[in-house]
Residue, then its C-alpha position, 0 to 999 in steps of 0.5 A: x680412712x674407712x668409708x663408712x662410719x658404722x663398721x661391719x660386725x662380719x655377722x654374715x662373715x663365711x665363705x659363699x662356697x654353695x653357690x657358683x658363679x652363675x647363680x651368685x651373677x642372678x643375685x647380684x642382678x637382682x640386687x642393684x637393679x633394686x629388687x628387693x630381698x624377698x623378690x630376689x629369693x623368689x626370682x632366683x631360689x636362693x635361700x633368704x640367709x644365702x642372699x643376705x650373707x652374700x650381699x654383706x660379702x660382696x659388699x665388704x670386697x666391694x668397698x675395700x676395692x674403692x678404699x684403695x682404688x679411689x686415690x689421686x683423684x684429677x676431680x675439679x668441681x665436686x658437689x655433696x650432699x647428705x641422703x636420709x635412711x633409716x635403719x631397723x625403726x625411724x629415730x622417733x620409735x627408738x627406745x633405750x633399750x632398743x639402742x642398747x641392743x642394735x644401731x636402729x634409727x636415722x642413718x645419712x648417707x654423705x657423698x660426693x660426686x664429680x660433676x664433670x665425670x659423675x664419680x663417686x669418690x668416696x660416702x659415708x654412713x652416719x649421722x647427720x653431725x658435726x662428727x660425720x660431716x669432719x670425717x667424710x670430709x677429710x676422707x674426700x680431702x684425702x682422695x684429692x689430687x689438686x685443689x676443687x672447687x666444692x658446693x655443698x647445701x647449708x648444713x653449717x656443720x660442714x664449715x668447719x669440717x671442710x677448714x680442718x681438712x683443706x684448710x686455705x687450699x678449696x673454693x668453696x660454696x653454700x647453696x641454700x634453698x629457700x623452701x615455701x609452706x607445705x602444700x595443705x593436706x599434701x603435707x605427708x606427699x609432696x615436699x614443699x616448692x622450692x622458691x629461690x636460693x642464696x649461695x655464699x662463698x665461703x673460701x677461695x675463689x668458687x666460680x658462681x657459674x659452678x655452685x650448684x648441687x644438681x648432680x649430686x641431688x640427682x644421684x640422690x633419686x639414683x640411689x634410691x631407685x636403685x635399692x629397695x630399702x631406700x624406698x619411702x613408705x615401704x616395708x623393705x627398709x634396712x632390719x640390719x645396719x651390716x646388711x645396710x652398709x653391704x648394700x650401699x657399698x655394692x650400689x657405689x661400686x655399680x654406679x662408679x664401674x658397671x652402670x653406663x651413664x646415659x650422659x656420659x655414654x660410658x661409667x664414670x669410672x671410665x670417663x675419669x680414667x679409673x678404668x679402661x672397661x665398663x665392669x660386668x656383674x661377673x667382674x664385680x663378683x671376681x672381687x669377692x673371689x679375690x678376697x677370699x683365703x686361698x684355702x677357702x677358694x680351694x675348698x669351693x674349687x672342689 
């Protein structure tokens, strides 16, 4: 199963045969350490369609390398967790007629994350539904080798989704936090406190000691750090729903194989066994390589 919900178009579907292998590397750089589009065409002199047409590229190699990569996971305890975004407008400003013309308003991102190694195992981009929450589920149930415990936020749609795809074989458990008044005059700023919480043990056996989303939160503000459309109040959200996939794809293969975590010492794909190397941008970049037709490596050789 696909990660993503919403599949790319292959709008921006041609070979990268301008660019070399440096110039590609400076891109790339500039992309996962959050720059966003524009500054990356000014830091590197790379036209702005170039940059879009090769983050949409790198991103498809890139998820179907962990579509396939991501199999047999030794997980134990998991948490996940859903990430607003919004694509081309926010929900409130989409019109009819603009939905006819492209997919524009909230877009969530589901993911998962390994609390012992910090892996990723799988995402997915859609909406915040029960139709989401069924399919990023089973795809995670799917990546699993043995049975895990799971935590999850109280989103209610995820009951049923984790009884279809695990069905008596999970522990799992709710954690609800309960919120206070938003702060006067500070509404728009600054969230309101977080005042306690309740977890509920859903199925199986999960060890209190262990239900918990605080890894998967942190990998909230991560991944908003590290791509610049995720940034709040800014102008630099995504116009393009490929360009937004490309993007988180190309995010989840830096964090998984190339980013060192400072906990860790080393990636979480490392830590889990996954690979033996923290990956360079230039090895990231070789997925692209290796994905394209013979014949097009053959033209750009010469």
């Amino acid at each position: 199963m696909n990660h993503i919900a919403f599949a790319c178009t292959g709008k921006y579907n041609v070979s990268m045969n301008r660019l070399d292998g440096t110039r590609r590397a400076q891109v790339i750089r500039c992309l996962i350490e959050g720059s966003s589009i524009n500054s990356t065409v000014r830091m590197t002199g790379v036209a702005k369609n170039t940059v879009l047409k090769l983050l949409v590229e790198i991103g498809s190699a890139c998820s179907a390398f962990l579509d396939e990569r991501m199999r047999n996971l030794q997980c134990r305890r998991l948490q996940a967790d859903e990430a607003w975004s919004f694509c081309y407008c926010k929900q409130k400003q989409v019109t009819p007629e603009m939905s006819e013309k492209r997919i524009a308003g909230d877009v969530w991102v589901w993911a998962a994350i390994d609390a012992d190694t910090k892996l990723i195992p799988c995402w997915l981009l859609g909406k915040r539904d029960a139709g989401s929450a069924t399919e990023f589920i089973q795809d995670l149930a799917n990546r699993l080798a043995n049975r895990v415990q799971l935590t999850t936020d109280g989103l209610r749609v995820y009951v049923n989704a984790v009884i279809d795809a695990f069905a008596d074989d999970i522990d799992y458990a709710m954690l609800h936090k309960i919120y206070g008044v938003e702060p006067a005059n500070e509404a728009r700023y600054s969230p309101a406190k977080c005042i306690g919480c309740e977890t509920q043990e859903v199925f199986g056996a999960p060890d209190p000691k262990h239900i918990s989303t605080s890894y998967i939160e942190r990998q909230n503000l991560t991944m908003r750090m590290s791509m610049r459309r995720f940034t709040r109040l800014t102008n630099a959200f995504s116009k393009e729903i490929e360009n937004h996939l490309a993007a988180v794809a190309l995010y989840m293969m830096y964090y998984n194989f190339g980013r060192k975590h400072l906990t860790l010492g080393t990636t979480p794909a490392v830590k889990a066994g996954i690979t033996d190397h923290i990956w360079t941008v230039e090895e990231i970049i070789g997925l692209l390589e290796s994905a394209e037709p013979k014949s097009t490596r053959a033209a750009t050789s010469n």
